[in-house]
N, C-alpha and C positions, 0 to 999 in steps of 0.2 A: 504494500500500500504506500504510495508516494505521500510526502506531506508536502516537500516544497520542493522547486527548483526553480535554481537562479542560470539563466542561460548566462554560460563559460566561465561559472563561480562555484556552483554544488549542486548535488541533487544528496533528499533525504527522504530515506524511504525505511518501513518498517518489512522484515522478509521473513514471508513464514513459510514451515512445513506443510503441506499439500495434499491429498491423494490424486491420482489422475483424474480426477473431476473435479478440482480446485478449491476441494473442502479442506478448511487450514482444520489440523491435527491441534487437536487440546494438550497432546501428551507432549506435542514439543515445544521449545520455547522457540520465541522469538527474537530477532537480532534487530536492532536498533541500527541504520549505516546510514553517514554521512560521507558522502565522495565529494572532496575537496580539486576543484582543478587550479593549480598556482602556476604563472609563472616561474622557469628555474633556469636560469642561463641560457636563456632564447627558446627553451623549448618548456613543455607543458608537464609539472610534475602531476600526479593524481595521489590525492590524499585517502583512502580507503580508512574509516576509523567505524568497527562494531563494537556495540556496548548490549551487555547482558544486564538482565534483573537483578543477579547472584551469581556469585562465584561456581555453583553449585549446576547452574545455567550454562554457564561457557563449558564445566568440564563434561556437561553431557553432551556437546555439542563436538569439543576434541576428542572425547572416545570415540565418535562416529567418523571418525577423518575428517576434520572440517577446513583441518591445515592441508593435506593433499587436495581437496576436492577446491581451495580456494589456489592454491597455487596453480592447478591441472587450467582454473579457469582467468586465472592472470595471463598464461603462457599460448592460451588458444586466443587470446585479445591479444598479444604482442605478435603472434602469429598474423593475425587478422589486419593491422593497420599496417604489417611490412607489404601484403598484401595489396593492399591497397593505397600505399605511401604512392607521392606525386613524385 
């Protein structure tokens, strides 16, 4: 669920778990993400920052791979804009 975005400054958006018919899961938690886009020596840094409820929240979220499945989808978006770089 989007809350706000500022074109070429942030988008913030709430991200939940699913089933294939778009029903968010009770049992999992939800991630809080602000993506930050800054200026950084001529080209565009991107700030990714998730925030949990509870510590208790994030560690259910790293037993599930949450560090693999966000890097797997860092590297398919760097994959993506070499792609389609001018």
């Amino acid at each position: 669920m989007y809350k706000d975005i500022v074109t070429s400054e942030k988008i913030e958006y709430t991200d939940y778990f699913s089933d294939s018919e778009g029903n968010v899961s009770a049992d999992m938690p939800a991630t809080d993400v602000i993506l930050q886009f800054v200026e950084f020596a001529g080209k565009t840094k991107l700030i990714n920052t998730a925030a949990y409820t509870s510590t208790e929240t994030l560690q259910t979220v790293l037993d599930m791979g949450m560090e693999q499945g966000i890097s797997e989808t860092w590297d398919r978006l760097e994959d993506h804009l070499q792609n389609v770089k001018l």
